[in-house]
MARRO-833375 format. One line per 4 residues: their letters; for each residue x, y, z of N, C-alpha, C. Coordinates in Angstrom, 3 decimals, padded with zeros to 6 digits, always signed. Layout:
<sites>
a> X Y Z X Y Z X Y Z | ...
</sites>
This chain:
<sites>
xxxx> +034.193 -002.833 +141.415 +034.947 -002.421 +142.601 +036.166 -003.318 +142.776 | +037.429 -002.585 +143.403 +038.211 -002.926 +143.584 +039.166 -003.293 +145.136 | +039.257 -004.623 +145.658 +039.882 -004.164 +147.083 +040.836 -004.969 +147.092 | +041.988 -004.444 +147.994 +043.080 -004.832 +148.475 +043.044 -004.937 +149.834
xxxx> +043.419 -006.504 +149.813 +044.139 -006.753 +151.597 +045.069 -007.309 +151.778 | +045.522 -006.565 +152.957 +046.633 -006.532 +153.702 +046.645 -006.936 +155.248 | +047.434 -008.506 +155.501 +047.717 -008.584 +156.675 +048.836 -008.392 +157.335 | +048.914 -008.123 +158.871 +049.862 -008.305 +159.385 +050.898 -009.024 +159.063
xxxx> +052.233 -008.864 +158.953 +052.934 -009.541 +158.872 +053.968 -010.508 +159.901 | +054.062 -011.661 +159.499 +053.921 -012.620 +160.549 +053.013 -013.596 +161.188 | +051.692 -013.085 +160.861 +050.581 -013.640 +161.663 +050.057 -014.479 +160.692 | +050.321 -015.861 +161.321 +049.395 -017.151 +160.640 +047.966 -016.432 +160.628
xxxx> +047.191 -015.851 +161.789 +045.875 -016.139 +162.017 +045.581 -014.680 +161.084 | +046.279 -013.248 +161.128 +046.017 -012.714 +160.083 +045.698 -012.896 +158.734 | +047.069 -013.871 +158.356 +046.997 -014.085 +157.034 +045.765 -014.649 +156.789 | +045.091 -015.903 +157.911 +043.687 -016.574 +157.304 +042.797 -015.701 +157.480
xxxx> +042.399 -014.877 +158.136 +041.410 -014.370 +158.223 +041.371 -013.110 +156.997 | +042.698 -012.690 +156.363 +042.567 -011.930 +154.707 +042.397 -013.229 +153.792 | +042.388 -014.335 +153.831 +042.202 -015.535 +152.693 +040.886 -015.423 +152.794 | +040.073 -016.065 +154.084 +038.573 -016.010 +154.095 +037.829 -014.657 +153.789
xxxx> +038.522 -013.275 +153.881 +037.675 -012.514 +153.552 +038.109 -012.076 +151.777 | +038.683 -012.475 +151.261 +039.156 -012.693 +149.809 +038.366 -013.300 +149.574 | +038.009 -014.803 +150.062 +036.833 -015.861 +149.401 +035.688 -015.166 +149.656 | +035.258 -014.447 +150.288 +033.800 -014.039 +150.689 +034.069 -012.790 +149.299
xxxx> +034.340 -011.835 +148.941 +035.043 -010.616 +148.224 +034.684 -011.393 +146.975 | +035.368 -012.555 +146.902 +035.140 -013.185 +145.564 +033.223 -013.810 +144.973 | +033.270 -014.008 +145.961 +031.683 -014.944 +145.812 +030.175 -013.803 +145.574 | +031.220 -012.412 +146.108 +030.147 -010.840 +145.367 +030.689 -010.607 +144.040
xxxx> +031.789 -011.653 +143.120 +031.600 -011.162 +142.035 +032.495 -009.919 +141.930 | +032.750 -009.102 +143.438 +033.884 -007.650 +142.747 +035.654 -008.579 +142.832 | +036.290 -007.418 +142.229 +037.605 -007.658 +141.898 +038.760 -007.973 +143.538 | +039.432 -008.337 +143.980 +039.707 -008.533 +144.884 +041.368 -009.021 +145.236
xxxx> +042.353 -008.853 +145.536 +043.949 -009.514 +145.445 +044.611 -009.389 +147.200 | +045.384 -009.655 +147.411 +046.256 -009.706 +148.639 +047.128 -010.024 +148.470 | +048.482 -008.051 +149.603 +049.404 -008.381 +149.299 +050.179 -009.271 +148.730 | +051.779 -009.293 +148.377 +052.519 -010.328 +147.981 +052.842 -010.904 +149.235
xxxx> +053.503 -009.937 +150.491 +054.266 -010.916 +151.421 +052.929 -011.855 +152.102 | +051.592 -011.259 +152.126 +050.218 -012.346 +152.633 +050.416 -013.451 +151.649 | +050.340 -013.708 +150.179 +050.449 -014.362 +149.547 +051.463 -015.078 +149.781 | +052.514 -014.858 +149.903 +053.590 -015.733 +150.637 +053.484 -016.688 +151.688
xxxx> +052.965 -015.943 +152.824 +052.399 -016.562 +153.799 +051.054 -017.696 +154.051 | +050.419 -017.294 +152.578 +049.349 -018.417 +152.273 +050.343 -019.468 +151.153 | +051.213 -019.553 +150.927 +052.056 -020.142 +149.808 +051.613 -020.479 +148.625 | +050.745 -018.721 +148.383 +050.015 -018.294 +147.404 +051.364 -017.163 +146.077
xxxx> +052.619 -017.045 +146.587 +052.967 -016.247 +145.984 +053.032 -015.610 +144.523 | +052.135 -016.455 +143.643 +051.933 -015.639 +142.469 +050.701 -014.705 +142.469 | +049.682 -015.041 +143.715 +048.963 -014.036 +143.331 +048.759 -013.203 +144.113 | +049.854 -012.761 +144.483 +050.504 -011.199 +145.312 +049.857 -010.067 +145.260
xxxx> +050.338 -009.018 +145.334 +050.223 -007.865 +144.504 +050.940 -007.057 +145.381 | +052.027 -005.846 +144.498 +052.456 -005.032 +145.316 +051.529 -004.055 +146.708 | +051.861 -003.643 +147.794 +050.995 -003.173 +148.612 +050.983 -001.323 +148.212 | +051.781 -001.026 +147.173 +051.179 +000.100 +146.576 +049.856 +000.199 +145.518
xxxx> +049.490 -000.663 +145.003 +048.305 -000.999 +144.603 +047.509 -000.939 +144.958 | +047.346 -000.576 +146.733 +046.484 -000.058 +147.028 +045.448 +001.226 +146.376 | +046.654 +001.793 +146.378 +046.542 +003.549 +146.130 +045.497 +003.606 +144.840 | +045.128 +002.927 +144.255 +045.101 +002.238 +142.879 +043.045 +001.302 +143.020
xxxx> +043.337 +001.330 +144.123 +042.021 +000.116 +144.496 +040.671 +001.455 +145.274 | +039.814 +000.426 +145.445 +038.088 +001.035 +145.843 +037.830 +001.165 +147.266 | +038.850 +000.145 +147.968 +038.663 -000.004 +148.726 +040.150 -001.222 +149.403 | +040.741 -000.438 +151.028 +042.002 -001.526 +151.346 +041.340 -001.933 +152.822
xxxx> +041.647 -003.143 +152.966 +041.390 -003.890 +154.090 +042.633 -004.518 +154.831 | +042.896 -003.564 +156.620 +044.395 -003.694 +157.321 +043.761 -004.735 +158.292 | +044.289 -006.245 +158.358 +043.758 -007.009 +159.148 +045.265 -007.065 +160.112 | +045.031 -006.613 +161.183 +045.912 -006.468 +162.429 +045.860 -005.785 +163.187
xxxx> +046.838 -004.958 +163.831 +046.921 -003.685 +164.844 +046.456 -002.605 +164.256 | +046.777 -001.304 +165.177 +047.269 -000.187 +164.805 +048.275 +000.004 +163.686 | +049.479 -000.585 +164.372 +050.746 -000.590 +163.143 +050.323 -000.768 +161.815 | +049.277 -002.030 +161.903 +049.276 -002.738 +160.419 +048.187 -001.878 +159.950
xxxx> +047.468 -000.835 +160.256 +047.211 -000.237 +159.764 +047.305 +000.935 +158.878 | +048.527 +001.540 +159.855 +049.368 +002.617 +159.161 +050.455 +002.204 +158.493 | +050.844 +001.070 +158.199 +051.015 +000.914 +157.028 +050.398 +000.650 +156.137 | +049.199 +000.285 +156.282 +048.175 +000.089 +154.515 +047.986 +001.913 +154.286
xxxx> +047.862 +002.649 +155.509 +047.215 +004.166 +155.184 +049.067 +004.765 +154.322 | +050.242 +004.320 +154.887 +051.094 +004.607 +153.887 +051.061 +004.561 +152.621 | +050.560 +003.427 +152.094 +050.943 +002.838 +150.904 +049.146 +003.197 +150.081 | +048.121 +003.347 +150.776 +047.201 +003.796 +150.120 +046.742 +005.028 +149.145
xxxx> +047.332 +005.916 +149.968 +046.965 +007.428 +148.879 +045.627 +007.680 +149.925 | +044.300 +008.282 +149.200 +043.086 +008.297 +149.513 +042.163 +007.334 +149.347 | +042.551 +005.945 +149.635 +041.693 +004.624 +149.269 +041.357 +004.369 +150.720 | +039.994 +004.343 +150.996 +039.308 +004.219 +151.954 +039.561 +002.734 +152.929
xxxx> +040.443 +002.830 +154.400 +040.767 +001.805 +154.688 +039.750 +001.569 +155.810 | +039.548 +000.270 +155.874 +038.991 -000.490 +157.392 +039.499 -001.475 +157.688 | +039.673 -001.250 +159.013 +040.507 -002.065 +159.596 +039.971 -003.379 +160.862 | +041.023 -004.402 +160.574 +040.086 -005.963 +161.048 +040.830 -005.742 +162.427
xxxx> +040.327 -005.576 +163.427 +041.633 -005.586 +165.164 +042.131 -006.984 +165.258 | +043.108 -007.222 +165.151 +043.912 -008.469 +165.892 +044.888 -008.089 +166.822 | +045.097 -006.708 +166.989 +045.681 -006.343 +167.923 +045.128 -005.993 +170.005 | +045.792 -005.170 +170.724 +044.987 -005.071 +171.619 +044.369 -003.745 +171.873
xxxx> +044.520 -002.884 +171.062 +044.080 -001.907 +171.468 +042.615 -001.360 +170.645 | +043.038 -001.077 +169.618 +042.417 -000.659 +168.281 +041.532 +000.414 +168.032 | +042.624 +001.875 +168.149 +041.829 +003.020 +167.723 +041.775 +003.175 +166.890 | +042.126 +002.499 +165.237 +042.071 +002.527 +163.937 +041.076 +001.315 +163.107
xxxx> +041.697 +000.222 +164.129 +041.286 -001.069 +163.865 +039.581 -001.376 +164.435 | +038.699 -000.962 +164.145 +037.272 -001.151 +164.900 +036.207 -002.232 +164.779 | +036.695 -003.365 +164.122 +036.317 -004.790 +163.790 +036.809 -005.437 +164.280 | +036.228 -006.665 +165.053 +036.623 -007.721 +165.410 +036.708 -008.561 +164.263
xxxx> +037.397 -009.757 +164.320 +037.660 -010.773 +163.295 +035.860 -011.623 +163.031 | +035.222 -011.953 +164.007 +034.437 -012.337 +164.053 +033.424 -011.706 +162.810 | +033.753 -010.419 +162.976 +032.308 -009.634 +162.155 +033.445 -009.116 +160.779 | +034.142 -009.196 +160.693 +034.844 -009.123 +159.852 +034.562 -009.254 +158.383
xxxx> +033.897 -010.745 +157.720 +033.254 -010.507 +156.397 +032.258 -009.686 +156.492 | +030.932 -009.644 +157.581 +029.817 -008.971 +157.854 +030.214 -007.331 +157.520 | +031.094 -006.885 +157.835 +031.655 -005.288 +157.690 +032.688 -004.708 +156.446 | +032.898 -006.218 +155.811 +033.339 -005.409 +154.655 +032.865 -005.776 +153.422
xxxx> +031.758 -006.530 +153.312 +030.789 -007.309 +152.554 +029.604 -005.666 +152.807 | +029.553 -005.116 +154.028 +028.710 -004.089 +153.723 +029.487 -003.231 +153.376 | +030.356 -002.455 +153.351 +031.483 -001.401 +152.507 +031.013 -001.468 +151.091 | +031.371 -002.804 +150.485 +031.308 -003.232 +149.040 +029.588 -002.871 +148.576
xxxx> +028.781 -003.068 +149.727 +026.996 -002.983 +149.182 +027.714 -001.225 +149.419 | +027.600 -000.908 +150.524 +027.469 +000.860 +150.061 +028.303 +001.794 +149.001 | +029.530 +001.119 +149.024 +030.431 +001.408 +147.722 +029.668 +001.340 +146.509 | +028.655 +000.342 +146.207 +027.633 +000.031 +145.365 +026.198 +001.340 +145.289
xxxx> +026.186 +001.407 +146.168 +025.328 +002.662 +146.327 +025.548 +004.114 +146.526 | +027.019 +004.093 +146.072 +027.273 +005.199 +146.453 +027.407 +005.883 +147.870 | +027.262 +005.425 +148.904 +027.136 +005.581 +150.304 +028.155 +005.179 +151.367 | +028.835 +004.839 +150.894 +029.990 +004.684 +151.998 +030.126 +005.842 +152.506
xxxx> +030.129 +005.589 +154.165 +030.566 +006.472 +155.230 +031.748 +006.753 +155.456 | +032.625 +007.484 +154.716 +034.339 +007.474 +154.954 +034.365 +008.897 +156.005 | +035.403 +008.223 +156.784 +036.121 +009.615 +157.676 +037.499 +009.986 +158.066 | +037.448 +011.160 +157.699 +038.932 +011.841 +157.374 +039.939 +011.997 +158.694
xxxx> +040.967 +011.696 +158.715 +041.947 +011.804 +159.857 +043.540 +012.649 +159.039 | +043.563 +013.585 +159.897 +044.789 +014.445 +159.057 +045.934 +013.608 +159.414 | +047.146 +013.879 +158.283 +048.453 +013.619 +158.455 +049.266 +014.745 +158.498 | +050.281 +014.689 +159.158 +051.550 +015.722 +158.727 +052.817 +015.371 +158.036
xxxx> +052.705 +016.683 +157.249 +054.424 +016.395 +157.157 +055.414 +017.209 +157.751 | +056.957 +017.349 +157.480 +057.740 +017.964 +158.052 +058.446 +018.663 +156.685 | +059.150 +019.623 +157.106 +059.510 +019.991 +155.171 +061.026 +020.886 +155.905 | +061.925 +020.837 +155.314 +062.944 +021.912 +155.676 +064.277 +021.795 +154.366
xxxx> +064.006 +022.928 +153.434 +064.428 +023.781 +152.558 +063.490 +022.548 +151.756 | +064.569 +021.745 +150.644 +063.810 +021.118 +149.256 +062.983 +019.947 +150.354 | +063.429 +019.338 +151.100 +063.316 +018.163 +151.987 +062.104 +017.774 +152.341 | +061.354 +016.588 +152.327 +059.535 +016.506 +152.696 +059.641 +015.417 +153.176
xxxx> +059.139 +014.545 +154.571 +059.125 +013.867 +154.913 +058.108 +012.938 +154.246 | +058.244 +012.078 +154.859 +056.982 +010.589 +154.851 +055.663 +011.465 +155.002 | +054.343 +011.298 +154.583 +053.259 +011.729 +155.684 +053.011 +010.650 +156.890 | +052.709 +011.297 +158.066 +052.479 +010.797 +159.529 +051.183 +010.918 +159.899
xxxx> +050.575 +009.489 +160.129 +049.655 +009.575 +160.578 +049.443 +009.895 +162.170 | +050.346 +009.201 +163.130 +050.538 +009.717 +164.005 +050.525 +011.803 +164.473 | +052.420 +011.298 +164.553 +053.605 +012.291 +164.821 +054.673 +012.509 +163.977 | +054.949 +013.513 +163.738 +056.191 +013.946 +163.584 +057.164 +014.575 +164.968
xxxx> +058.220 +014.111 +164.875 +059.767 +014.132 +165.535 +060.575 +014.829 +165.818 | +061.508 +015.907 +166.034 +062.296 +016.791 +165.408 +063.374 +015.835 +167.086 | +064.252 +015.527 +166.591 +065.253 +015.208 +167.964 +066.611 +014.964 +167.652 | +067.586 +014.917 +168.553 +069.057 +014.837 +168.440 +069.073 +013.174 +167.991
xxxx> +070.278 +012.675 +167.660 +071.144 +011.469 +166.963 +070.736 +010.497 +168.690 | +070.195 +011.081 +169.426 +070.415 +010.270 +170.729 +069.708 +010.839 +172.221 | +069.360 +010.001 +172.984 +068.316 +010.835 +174.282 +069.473 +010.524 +175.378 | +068.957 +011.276 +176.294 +069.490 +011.502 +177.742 +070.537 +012.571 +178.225
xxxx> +071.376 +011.899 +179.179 +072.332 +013.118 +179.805 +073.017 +013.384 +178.993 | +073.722 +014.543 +178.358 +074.335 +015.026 +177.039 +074.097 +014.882 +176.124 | +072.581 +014.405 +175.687 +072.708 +014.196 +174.370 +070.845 +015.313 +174.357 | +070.380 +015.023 +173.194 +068.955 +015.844 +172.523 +069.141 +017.400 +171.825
xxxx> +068.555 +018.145 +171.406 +068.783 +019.456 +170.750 +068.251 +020.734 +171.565 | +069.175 +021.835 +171.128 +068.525 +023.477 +171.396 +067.746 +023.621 +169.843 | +066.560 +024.482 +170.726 +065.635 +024.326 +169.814 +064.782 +025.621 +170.690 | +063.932 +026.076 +169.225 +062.757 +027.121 +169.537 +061.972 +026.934 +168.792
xxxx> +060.648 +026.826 +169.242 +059.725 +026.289 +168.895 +059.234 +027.754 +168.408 | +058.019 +027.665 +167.150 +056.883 +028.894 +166.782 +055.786 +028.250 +165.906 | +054.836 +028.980 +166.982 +053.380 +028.401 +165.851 +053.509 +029.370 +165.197 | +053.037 +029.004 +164.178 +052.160 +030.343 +163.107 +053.201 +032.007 +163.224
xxxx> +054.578 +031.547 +163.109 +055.412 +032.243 +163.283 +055.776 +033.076 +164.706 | +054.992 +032.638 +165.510 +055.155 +033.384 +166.952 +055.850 +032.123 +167.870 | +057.115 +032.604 +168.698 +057.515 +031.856 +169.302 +056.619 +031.659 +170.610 | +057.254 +030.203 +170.699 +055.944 +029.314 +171.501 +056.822 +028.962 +173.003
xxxx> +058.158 +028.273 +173.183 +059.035 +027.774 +173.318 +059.769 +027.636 +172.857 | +061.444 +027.292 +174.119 +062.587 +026.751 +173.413 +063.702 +026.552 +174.434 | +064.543 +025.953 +174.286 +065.626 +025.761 +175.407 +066.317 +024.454 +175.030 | +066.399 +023.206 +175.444 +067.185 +022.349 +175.609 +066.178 +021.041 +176.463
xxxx> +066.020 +020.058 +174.963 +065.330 +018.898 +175.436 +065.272 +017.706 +174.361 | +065.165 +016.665 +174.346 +065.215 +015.103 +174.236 +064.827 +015.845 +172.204 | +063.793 +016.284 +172.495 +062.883 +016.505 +171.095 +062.026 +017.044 +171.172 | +061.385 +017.592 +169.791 +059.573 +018.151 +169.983 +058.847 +017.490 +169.185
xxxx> +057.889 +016.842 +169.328 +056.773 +016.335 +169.267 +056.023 +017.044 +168.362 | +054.786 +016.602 +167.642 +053.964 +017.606 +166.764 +053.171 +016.307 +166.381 | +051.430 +016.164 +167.451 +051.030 +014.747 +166.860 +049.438 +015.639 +166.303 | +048.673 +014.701 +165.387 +047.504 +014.765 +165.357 +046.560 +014.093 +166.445
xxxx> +045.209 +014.302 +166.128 +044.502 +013.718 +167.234 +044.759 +012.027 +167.875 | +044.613 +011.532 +166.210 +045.055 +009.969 +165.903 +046.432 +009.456 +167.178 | +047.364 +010.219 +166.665 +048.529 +010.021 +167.631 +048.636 +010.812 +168.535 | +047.553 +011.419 +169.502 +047.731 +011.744 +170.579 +047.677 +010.355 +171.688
xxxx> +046.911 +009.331 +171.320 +047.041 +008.378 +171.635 +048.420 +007.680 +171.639 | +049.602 +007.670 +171.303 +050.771 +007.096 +171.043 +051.955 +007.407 +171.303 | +052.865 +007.759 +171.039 +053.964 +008.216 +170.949 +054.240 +009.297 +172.239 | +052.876 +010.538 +172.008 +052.829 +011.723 +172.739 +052.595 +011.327 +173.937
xxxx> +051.507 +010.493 +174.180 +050.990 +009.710 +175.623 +052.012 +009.124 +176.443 | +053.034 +008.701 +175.397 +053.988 +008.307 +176.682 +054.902 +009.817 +176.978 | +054.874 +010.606 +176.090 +055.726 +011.717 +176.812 +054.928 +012.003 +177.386 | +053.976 +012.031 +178.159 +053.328 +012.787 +178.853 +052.094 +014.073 +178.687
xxxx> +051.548 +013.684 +176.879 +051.263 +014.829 +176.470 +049.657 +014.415 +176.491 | +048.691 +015.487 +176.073 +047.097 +015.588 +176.382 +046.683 +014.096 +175.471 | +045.599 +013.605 +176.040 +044.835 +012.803 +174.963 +043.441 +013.670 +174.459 | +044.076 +013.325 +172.890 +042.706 +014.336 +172.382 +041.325 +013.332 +171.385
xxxx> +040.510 +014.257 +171.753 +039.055 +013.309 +170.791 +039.566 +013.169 +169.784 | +039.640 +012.132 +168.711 +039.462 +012.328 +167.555 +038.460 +013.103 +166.786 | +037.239 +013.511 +167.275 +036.507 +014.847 +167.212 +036.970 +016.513 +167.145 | +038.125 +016.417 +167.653 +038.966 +017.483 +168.088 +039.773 +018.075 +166.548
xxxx> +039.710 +018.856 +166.358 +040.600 +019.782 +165.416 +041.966 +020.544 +165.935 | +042.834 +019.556 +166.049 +043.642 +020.475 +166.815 +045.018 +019.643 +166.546 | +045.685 +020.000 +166.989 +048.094 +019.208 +167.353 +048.234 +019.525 +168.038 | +048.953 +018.584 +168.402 +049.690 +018.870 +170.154 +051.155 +018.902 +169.563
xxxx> +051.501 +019.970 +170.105 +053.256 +020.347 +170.102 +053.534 +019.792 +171.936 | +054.349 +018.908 +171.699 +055.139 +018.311 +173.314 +056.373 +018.581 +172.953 | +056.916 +019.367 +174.075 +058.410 +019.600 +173.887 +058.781 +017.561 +174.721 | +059.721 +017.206 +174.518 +060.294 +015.509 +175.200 +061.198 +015.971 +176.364
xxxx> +060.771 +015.613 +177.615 +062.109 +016.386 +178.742 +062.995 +017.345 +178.467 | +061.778 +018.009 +178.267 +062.650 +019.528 +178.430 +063.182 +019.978 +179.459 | +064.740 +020.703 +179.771 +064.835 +021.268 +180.954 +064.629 +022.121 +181.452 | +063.879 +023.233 +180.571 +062.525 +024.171 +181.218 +061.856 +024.441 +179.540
xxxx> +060.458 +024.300 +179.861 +059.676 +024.646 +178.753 +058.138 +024.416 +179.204 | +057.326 +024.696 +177.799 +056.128 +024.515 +178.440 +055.096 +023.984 +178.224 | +054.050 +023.545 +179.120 +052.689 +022.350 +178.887 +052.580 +022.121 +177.758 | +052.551 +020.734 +177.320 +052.140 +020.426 +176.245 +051.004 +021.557 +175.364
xxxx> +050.789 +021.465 +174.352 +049.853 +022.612 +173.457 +049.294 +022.076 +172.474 | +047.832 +022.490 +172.706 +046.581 +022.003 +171.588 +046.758 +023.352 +170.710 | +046.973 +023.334 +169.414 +046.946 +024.656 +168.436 +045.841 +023.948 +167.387 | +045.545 +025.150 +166.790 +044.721 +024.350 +165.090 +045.228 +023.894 +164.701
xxxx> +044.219 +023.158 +164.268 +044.600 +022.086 +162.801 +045.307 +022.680 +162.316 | +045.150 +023.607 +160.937 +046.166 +024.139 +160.127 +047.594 +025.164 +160.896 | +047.520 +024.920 +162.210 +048.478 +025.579 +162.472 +050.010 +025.093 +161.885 | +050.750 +026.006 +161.534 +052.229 +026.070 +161.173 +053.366 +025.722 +162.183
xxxx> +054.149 +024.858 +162.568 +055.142 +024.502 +164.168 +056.233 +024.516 +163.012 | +056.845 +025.236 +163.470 +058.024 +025.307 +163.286 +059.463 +025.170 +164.368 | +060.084 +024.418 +163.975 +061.038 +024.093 +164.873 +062.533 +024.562 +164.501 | +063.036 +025.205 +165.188 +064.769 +025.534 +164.608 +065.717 +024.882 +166.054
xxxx> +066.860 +024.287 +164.889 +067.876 +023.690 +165.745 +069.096 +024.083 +166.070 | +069.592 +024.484 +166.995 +070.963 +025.196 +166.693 +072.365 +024.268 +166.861 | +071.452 +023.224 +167.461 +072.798 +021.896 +168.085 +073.426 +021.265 +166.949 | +074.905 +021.572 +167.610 +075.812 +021.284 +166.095 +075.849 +019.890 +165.815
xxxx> +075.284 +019.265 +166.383 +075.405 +017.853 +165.862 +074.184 +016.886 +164.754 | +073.850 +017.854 +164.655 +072.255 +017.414 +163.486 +071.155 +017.180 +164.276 | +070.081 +017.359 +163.504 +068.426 +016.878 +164.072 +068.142 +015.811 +162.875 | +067.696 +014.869 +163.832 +066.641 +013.537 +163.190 +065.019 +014.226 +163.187
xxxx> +064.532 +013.735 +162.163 +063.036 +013.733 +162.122 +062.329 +012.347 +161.529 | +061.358 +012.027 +162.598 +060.974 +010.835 +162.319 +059.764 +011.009 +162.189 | +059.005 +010.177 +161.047 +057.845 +010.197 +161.097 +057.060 +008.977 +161.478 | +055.870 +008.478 +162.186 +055.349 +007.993 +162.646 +056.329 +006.238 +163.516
xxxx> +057.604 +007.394 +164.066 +058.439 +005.967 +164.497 +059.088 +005.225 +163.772 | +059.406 +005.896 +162.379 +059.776 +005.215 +161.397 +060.194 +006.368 +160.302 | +061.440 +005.979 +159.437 +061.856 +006.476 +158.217 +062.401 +007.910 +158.881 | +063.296 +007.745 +159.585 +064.093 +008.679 +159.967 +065.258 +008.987 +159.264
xxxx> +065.129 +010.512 +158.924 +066.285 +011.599 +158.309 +067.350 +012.216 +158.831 | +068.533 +012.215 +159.077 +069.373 +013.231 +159.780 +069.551 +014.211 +158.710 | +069.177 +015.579 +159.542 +069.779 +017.431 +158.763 +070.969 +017.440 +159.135 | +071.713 +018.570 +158.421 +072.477 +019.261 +158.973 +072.184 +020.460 +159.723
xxxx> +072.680 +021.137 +160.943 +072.085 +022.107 +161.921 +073.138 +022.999 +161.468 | +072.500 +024.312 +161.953 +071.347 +025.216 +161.637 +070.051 +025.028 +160.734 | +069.287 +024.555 +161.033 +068.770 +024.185 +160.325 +066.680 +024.431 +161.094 | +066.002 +024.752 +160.489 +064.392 +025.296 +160.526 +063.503 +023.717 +160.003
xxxx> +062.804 +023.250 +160.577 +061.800 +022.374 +160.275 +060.274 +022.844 +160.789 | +059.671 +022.996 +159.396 +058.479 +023.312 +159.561 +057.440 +022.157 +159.263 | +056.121 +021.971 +160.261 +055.335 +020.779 +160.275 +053.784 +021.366 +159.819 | +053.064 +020.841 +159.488 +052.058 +021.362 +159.114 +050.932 +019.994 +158.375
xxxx> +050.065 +020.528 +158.308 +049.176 +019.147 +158.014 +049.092 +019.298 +156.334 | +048.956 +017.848 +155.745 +049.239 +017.670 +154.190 +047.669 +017.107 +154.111 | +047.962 +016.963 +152.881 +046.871 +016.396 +151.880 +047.302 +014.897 +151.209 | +046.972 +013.825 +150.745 +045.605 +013.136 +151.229 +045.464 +013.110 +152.751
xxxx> +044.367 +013.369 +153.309 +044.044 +012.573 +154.943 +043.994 +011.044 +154.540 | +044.422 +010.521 +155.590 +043.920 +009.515 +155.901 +042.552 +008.988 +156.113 | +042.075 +008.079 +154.841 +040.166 +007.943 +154.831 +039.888 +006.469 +155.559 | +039.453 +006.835 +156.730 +038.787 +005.518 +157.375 +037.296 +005.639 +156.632
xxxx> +037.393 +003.837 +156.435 +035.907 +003.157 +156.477 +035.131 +002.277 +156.991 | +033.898 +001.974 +157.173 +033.454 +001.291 +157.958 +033.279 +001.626 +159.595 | +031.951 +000.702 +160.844 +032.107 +001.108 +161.762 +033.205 +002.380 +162.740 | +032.570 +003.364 +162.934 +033.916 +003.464 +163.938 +034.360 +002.963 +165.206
xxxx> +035.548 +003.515 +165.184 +035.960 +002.851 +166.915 +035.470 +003.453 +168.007 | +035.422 +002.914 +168.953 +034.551 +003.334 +170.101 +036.373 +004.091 +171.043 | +036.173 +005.304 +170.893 +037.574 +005.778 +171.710 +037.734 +005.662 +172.787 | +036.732 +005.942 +173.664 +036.677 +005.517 +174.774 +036.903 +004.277 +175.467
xxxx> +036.125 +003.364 +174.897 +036.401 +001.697 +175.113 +038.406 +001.516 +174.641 | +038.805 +002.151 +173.769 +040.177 +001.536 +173.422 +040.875 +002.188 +174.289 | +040.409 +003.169 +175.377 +041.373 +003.913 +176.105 +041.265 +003.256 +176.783 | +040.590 +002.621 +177.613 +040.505 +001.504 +178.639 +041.360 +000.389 +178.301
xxx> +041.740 +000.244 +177.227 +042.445 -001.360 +176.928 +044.495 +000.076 +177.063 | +044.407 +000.820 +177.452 +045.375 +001.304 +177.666 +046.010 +001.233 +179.275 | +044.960 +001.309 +180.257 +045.369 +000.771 +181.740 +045.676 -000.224 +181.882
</sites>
């Protein structure tokens, strides 16, 4: 077996707590490396490893937030991540540091047995003509060069080819369950179970449009822009594209999901660390 970890970046106390669980990783005898910029930060830098190597490994370990999680689920592919919380919330992250070797010292025994408990969380992408975004674990974006008075896009929204909405607003939204927690929550949009099979399309201050919307999973959102000044699409808050308008962006859920491992998070308890 093979694992990769990845800490936060920046964090003295991250970085030690991926050194000590490297030494524990090592002392079972399986194969084991951490990032280059962690290695740096331990003023370990030769024995790095790119953080696409994940994709590549048995198993990746995100010791930090949320954030630092979705970036190991970027750079992973379908390599089963668990995540250490050093952050404050942690709907991804469901380990404390404390139990930390204890939970991924058992990964490695059930990886051994064939038994690891992995669970799937969809991503989207965005696609318009050759064009494919990042996958988003969150959200995907569709919005003007800029928010407020004179600025955001005309736009009409359609699920599954039936128009849904449209008019004149900030942006539209398109999250999975994962990022109903995030991005959408501050527009104002539903919080959904991660149990839930479903996307929320949020139009962003719209100046007339309508309630946020739970559709299927595999539903199709399509977004068209008519505002002559281009649409940005961002995916998970990050790696943003400007189109040229007229222009159709269609969102839809991709392949790999995102594979959590280990304990899950208690959703409820992390919604509370949200008041």
């Amino acid at each position: 077996m093979e694992v990769g970890i990845v800490a936060r970046k920046g964090s003295e106390r991250a970085a030690a707590v991926a050194s000590a669980l490297r030494d524990a990783v090592v002392a079972t005898g399986e194969a084991v490396w951490i990032d280059a910029v962690t290695a740096a930060a331990l003023d370990e830098p030769e024995s790095g490893r790119p953080v696409n190597a994940l994709s590549d490994s048995d198993l990746a370990v995100a010791v930090g937030g949320d954030g630092t999680f979705l970036f190991v689920a970027r750079n992973a592919g379908d390599t089963p991540i668990i995540g250490i919380n050093l952050g404050e919330v942690g709907f991804l992250n469901a380990v404390p540091p404390e139990r930390a070797e204890e939970a991924v010292l058992a990964e490695i025994e059930a990886f051994d047995r064939d038994a690891m408990n992995v669970r799937e969380a969809s991503r989207l992408t965005a696609e318009a003509g050759t064009w494919t975004s990042v996958p988003a674990a969150n959200e995907i974006v569709v919005q003007g060069g800029r928010r407020g008075p004179g600025a955001g896009i005309e736009y009409a929204i359609r699920v599954d080819g039936v128009r849904y909405s449209g008019g004149h607003a900030d942006g539209v939204l398109v999250a999975t369950p994962t990022g109903s927690t995030a991005y959408n929550l501050s527009e104002r949009g539903p919080l959904v179970h991660p149990d839930v099979s479903g996307l929320v399309v949020n139009e962003m201050a719209a100046v007339e449009g309508m309630p946020p919307l739970v559709v299927g999973l595999d539903a199709t959102v399509t977004v068209a822009v008519e505002s002559a000044d281009g649409a940005v699409v961002v995916s998970d808050g990050r790696n943003a594209t400007t189109l040229d308008t007229p222009i159709e962006v269609t969102v839809r859920r991709t392949t790999p999901p995102m594979r959590i491992a280990g304990p899950p998070a208690n959703f409820f308890e992390a919604l509370e660390k949200l008041s």
